[in-house]
N, C-alpha and C positions, 0 to 999 in steps of 0.2 A: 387088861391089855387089849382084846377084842375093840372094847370100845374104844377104845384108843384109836386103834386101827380103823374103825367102823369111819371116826369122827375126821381123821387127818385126809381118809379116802374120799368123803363129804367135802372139806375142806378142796383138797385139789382137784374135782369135780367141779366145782364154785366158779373158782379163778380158773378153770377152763373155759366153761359156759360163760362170763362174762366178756373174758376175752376173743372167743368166737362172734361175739354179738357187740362187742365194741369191733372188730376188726370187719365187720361187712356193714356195721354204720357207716364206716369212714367209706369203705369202697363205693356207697350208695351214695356219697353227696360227694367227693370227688373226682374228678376225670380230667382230662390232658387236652388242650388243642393245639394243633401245630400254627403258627403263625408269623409273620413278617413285619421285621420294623418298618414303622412308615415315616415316622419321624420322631426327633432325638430333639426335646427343647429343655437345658438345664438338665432336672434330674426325672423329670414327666418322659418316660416312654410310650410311645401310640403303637399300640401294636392290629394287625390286622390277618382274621384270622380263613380259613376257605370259605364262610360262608358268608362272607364281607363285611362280617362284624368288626365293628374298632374298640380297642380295649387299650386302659391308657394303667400306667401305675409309677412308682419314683423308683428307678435304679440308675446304675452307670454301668459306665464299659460296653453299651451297645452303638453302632452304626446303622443308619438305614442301610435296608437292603439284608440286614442278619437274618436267619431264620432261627425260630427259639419254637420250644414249646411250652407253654402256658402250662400250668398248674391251675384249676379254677374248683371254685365249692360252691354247690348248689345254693345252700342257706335254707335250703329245705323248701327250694318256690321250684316249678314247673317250667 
């Protein structure tokens, strides 16, 4: 029974640690910008964001002039 106990406390130890370190991967390659639609063509949104980068991607239901904020993933570049 000990080992038991020894093994299942290993066990969720495990799936903790991995979940710790799955959970600040994600934090490390995602991050948020706030941004402005610039223009609405079809389903391409151009978005633009304060440091006057343009980012385009396929939604609907936006208007120029919206303010959204971006969801963006590193992909693990600089």
């Amino acid at each position: 029974m000990k080992n038991m106990n020894k093994f299942v406390t290993f066990i969720i130890a495990l799936v903790a640690f991995c979940a710790v370190f799955a959970f600040s991967a994600y934090v490390e390659t995602h991050y948020t910008r706030e941004c402005t639609v610039i223009n609405v063509s079809n389903e391409v949104i151009t978005l633009k964001d304060e440091c006057g980068y343009l980012w385009e991607y396929e939604g609907t239901g936006y208007k120029i002039g919206d303010k959204v904020i971006a969801k963006m993933y590193t992909n693990h570049t600089d």
